[in-house]
C-alpha positions, -999 to +999 in steps of 0.1 A: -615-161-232-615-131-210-627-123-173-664-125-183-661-153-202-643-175-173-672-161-146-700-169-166-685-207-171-678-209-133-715-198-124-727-225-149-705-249-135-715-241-099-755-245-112-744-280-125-728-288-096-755-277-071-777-297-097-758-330-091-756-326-053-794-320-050-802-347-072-781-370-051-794-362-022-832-365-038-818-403-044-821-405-006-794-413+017-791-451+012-792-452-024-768-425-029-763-410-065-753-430-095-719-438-108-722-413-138-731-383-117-703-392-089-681-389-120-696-358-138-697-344-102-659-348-099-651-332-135-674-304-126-653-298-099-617-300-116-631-278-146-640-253-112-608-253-099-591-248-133-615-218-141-609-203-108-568-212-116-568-193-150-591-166-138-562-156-109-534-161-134-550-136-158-561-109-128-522-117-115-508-108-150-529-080-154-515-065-116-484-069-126-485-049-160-486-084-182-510-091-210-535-115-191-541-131-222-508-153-220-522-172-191-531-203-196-555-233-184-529-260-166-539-295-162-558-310-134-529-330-121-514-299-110-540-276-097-553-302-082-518-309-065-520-272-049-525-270-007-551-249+008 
């Protein structure tokens, strides 16, 4: 998977999760969205954080004359765990 490949999953997991959102909020405030889509909603937004995580370890490699290719998706537990 290369560059291009990560940026065009991100941008279909950002449509899926804008998808999710609006449909939530077309539920209406008091009914709120269903169990399923809270729960798709929160993978969509692990698998976004580890896209975004690979996609720096590879441009990080790459700066630092490193084949980009050896990076590697970690698991959700720990790029999850990472502060702001």
């Amino acid at each position: 998977m290369d560059n291009q490949d990560i940026l065009e999953r991100i941008k279909a997991l950002v449509e899926e999760e804008h998808g999710l959102r609006e449909g939530s909020q077309a539920a209406g405030a008091g009914a709120g969205a269903g169990a399923p889509d809270i729960l798709r909603l929160q993978q969509v937004e692990e698998q976004l954080d580890q896209c975004w995580d690979l996609l720096r370890q590879r441009r990080a490699k790459k700066d630092y004359g490193e084949n980009p290719d050896e990076a590697e998706v970690r698991p959700v537990s720990e790029v999850e765990g990472y502060q702001s």
